[in-house]
C-alpha positions as CSV (number, residue, x, y, z in Angstrom):
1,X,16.4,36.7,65.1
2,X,15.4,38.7,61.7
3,X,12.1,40.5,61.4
4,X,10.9,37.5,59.4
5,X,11.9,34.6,61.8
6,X,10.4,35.9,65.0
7,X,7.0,35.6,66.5
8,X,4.6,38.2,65.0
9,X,3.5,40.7,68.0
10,X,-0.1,41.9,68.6
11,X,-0.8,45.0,70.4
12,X,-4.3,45.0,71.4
13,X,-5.9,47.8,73.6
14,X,-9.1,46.6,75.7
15,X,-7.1,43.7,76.6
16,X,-9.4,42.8,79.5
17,X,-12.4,43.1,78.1
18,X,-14.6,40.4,76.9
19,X,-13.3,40.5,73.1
20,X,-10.0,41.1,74.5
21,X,-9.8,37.7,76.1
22,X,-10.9,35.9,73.3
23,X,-8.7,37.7,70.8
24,X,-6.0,37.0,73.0
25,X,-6.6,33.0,73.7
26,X,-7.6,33.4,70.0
27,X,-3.8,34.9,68.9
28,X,-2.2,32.9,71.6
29,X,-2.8,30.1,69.8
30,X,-1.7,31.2,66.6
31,X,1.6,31.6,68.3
32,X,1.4,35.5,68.8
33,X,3.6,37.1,71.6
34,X,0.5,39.1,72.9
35,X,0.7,43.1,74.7
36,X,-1.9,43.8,76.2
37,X,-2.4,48.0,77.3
38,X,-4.6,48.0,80.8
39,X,-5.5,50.8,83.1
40,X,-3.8,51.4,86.8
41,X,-6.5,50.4,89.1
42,X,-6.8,49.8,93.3
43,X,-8.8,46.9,92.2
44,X,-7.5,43.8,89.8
45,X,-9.8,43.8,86.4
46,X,-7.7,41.0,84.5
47,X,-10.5,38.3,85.6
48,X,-11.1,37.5,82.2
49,X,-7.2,37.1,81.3
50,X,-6.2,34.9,84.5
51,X,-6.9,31.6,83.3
52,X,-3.7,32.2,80.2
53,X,-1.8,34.6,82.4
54,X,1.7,33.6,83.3
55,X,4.1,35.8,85.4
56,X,6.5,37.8,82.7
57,X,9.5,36.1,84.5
58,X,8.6,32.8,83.1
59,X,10.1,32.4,79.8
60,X,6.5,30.5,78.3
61,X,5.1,33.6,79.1
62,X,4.1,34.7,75.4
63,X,1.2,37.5,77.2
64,X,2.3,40.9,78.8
65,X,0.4,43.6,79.9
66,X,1.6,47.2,80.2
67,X,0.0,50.2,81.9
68,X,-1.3,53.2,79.3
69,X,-4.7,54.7,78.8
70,X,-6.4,56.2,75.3
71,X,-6.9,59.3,76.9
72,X,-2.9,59.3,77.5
73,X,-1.1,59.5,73.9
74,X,2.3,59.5,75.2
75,X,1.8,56.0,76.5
76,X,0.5,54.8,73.7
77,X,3.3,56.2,71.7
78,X,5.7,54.8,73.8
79,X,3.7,51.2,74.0
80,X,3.8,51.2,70.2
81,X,7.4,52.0,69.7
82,X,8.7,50.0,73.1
83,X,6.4,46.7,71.8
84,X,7.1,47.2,67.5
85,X,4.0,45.1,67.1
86,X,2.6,43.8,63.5
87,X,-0.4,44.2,64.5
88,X,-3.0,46.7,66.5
89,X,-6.1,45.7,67.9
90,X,-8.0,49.0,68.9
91,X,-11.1,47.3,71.4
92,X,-11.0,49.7,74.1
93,X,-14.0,51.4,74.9
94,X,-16.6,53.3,77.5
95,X,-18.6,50.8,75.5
96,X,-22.0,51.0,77.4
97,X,-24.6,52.7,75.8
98,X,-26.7,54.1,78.6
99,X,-23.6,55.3,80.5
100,X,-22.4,57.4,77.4
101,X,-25.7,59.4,78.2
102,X,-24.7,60.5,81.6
103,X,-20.7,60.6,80.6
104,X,-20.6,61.8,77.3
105,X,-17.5,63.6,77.2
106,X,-15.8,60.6,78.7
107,X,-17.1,58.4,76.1
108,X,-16.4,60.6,73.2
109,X,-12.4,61.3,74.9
110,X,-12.0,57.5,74.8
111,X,-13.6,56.0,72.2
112,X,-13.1,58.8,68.9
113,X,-10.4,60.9,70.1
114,X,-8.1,57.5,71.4
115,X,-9.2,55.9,68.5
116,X,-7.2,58.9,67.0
117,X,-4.4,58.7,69.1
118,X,-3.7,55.6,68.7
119,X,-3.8,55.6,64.8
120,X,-1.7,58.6,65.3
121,X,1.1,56.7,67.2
122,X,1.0,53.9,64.9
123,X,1.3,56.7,61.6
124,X,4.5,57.9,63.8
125,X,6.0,54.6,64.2
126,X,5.9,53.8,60.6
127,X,7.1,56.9,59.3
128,X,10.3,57.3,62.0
129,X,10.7,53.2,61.8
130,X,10.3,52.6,58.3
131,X,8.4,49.2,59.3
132,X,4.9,48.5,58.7
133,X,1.9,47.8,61.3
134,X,-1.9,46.5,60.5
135,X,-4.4,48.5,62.3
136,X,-8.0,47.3,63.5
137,X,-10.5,49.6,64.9
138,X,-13.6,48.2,66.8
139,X,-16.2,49.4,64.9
140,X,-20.3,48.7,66.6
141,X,-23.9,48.2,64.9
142,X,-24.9,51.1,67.0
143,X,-23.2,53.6,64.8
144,X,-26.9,52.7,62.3
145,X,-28.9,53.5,64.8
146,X,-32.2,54.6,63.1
147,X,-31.4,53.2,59.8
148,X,-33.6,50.6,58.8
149,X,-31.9,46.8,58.3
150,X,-30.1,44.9,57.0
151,X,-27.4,47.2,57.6
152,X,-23.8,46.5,55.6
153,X,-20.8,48.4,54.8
154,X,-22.5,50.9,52.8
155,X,-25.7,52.1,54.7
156,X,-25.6,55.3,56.1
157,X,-24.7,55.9,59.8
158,X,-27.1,57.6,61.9
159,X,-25.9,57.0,65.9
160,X,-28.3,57.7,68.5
161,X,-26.1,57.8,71.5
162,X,-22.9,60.0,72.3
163,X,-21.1,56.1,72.2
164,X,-22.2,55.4,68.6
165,X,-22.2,59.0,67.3
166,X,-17.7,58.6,69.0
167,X,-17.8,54.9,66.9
168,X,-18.0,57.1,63.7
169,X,-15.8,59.5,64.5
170,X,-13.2,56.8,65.1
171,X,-14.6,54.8,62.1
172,X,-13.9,57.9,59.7
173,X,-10.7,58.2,61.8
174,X,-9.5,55.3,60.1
175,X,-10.7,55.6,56.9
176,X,-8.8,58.8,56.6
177,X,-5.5,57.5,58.2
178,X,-5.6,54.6,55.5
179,X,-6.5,57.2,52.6
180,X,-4.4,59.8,53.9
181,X,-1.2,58.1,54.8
182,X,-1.2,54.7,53.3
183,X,-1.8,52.5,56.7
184,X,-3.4,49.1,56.7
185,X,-6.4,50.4,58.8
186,X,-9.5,48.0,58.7
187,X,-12.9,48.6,60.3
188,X,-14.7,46.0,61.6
189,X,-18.7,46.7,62.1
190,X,-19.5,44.2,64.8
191,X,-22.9,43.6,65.5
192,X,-23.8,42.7,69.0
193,X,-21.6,40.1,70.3
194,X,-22.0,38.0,73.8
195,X,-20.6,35.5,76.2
196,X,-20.6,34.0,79.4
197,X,-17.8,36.9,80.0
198,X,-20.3,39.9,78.7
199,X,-20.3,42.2,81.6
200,X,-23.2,42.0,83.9
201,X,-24.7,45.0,83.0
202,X,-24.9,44.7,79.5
203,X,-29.0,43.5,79.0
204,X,-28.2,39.8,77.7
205,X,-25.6,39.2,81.3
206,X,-27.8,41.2,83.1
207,X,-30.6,38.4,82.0
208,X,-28.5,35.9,82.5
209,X,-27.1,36.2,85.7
210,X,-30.7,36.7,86.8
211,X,-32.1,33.5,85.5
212,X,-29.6,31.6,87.4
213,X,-30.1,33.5,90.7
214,X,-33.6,33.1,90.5
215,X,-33.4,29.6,89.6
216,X,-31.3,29.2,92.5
217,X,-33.5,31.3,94.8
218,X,-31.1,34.5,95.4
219,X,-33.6,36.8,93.6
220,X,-37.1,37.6,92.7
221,X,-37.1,40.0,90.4
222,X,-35.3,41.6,86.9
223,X,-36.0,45.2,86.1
224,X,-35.4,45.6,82.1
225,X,-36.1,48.5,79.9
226,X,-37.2,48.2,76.1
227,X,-37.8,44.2,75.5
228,X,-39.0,45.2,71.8
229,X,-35.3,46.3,70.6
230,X,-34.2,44.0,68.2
231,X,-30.7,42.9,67.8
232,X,-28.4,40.7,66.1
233,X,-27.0,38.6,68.8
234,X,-23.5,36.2,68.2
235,X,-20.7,35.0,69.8
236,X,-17.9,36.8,71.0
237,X,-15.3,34.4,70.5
238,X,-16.6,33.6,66.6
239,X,-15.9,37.3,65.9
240,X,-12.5,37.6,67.1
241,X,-11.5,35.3,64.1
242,X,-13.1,37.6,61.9
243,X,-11.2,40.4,63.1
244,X,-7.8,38.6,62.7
245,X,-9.0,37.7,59.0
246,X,-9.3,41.5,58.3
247,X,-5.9,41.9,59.1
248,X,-4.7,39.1,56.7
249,X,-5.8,40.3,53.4
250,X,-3.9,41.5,51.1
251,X,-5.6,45.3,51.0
252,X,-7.4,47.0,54.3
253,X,-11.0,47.8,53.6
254,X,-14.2,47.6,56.4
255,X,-16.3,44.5,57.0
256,X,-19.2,44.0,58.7
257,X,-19.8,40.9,61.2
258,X,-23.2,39.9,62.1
259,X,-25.2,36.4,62.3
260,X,-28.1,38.1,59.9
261,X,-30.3,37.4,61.8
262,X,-32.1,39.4,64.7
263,X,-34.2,38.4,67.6
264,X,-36.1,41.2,70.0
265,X,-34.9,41.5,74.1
266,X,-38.3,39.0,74.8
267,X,-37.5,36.5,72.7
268,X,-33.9,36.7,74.7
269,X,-36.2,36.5,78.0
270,X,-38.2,33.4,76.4
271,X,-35.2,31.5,75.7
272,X,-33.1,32.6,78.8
273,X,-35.8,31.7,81.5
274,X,-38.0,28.9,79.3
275,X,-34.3,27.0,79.1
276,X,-34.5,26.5,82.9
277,X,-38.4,26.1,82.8
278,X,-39.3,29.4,83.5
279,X,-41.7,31.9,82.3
280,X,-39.9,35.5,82.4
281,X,-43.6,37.2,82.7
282,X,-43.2,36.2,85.9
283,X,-40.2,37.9,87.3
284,X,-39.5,40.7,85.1
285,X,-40.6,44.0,85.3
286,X,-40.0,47.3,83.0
287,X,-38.2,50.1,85.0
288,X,-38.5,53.3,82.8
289,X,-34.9,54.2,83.8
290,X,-33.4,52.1,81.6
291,X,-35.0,53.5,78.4
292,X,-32.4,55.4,76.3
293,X,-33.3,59.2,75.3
294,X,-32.8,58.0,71.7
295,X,-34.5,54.2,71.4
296,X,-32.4,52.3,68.3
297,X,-35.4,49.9,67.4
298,X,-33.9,47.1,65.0
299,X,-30.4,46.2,64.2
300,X,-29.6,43.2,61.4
301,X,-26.6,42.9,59.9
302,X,-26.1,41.7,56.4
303,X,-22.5,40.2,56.7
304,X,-22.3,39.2,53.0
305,X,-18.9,40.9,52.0
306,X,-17.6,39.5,55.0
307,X,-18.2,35.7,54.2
308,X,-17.7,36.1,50.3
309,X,-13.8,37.7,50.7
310,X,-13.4,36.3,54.3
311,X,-14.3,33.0,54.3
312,X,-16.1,33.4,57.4
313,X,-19.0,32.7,59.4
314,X,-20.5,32.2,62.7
315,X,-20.5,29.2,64.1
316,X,-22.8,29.5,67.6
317,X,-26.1,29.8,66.8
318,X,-28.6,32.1,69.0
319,X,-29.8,28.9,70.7
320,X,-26.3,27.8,71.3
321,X,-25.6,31.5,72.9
322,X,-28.3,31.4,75.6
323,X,-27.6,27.8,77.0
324,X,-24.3,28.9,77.0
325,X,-24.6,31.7,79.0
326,X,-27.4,30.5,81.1
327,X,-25.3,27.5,81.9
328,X,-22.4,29.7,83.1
329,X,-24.4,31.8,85.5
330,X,-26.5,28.9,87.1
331,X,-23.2,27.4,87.9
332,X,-21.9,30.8,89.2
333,X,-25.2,31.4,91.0
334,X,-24.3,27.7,92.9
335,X,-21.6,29.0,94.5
336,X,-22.8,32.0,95.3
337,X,-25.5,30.3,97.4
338,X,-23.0,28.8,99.0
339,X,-21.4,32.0,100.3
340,X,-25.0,32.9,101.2
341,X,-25.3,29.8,102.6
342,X,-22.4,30.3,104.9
343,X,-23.2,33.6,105.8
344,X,-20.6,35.5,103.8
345,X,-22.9,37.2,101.2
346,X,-26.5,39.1,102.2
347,X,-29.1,37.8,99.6
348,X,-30.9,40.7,100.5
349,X,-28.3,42.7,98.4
350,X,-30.7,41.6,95.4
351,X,-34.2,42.9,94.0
């Protein structure tokens, strides 16, 4: 088959991760052949992946995953040669805020300097391959930080956190790799993004999960932080088309990807609890632990660019979100009373 007949191929790093699955259902269906790089582990992390998986040895099988870490440049280099893909999707992360505090180097060593490795591998391909390869790079709203909103492709960063202050590093990464040596390199500046597949100790889960236990009667109590931060709060599986889109154009350039609109951690708590009757004042209480050293108060994005040359825009409203996610994890808190039930899992393990 020539280079123009065949399937294109989609490298995309953070495979398992909550954008990863959605990007990859997302691609699948656009009749992408889909490599995915994932960490060795004792302990299976593909959850997220196992309702498309297939075993390689099946010939349908149009998904494959492949062991390689950012901190390890030779795999990638050899990933990116081995697979020849059209396209690289750069979503891996330490992408927790809080934890970037107590593992900074970590977070910096994964999220700017693989970032760098990977564009790097990609620049070496090209040049020793002659072919040509798109490039995204998973940008975040928490590379703003203190800047006040609405907050689009041109306001100034100012990260607050070892993760968002690594986000600009590998944001300026690709700027220079698509100035420097010609690549199709696009940014994209996604403002927070959720789903039923978030994981559960990211604050809107972590909410979640605990409205359904409590609902259920497997717990008593949420310990939260900051309920005045302000974010703007979409859909994880709306954003993966806008990343996609990036890579589509004509010219690379960066793009921000928000809703516009923001709403504060309690009016997440009001929605969450008052959709299964509820009134969060009554369960939640503020642990001091889980205030950052370096608050980011208010994050709105202003996604104009992004609709205007795009064509896009989200289609789950805020509304929409919540039920979604509250549905999930009241069904998911049903069968976990049933292990309780049968003795199999200690309720007690919960506040």
């Amino acid at each position: 088959m020539g280079e123009a007949s065949r399937a294109r191929k989609a490298l995309i790093t953070g495979i398992t991760g909550q954008d990863g699955s959605y990007l990859t259902e997302f691609l699948l269906k656009k009749d992408y052949e889909v490599h995915g790089i994932i960490r060795r582990s004792s302990n299976f992390n593909t959850q997220r992946l196992d309702h498309i998986y297939i075993d390689p040895h099946n010939s349908k099988a149009r998904m494959k995953l492949h062991y390689g870490d950012l901190t390890d440049a030779s795999s990638l280099r050899k990933w990116v040669d081995e697979i020849c893909p059209d396209e690289v999707y750069n979503l891996a992360a330490q992408s927790h805020v809080g934890v970037s505090f107590e593992n900074p180097d970590y977070t910096a060593h994964v999220v700017a300097t693989g970032a760098l490795s990977l564009l790097e591998a990609v620049r070496i391909h090209e040049k020793t391959t002659g072919r040509k390869v798109k490039y995204y790079q998973a940008g975040s709203s928490e590379m703003y930080g203190s800047t006040p909103p609405p907050q689009n492709e041109d306001t100034p960063f100012h990260p607050r956190s070892p993760y968002a202050a690594s986000k600009v590093a590998a944001h300026w990464y690709t700027v220079n790799y698509r100035e420097a040596y010609g690549l199709f390199a696009c940014n994209g500046i996604l403002f927070n993004h959720e789903s039923p597949r978030r994981g559960e100790n990211f604050v809107t889960r972590k909410i979640t999960r605990a409205v359904g236990r409590i609902k259920i009667g497997l717990q008593k109590k949420l310990f939260l932080g900051n309920l005045k931060a302000s974010r703007d709060w979409g859909f994880s599986g709306d954003y993966v088309e806008a990343m996609w889109l990036m890579l589509q154009q004509e010219k690379p350039d960066d793009y921000v990807v928000a809703t516009d609109d923001s709403h504060t951690v309690e009016e997440f708590l009001e929605e969450a609890f008052g959709y299964v009757g509820l009134n969060w004042k009554d369960y939640v209480n503020i642990d001091p632990r889980y205030f950052r050293p370096a608050e980011v108060d208010n994050l709105r994005g202003d996604s104009s660019k992004t609709r205007k040359l795009l064509k896009w825009t989200p289609k789950v409203s805020f509304k929409q979100l919540v039920a979604m996610m509250v549905d999930h994890d009241l069904d998911l808190a049903k069968r976990e009373k049933v292990l309780v039930d049968a003795g199999y899992i200690d309720a007690q393990q919960q506040p």
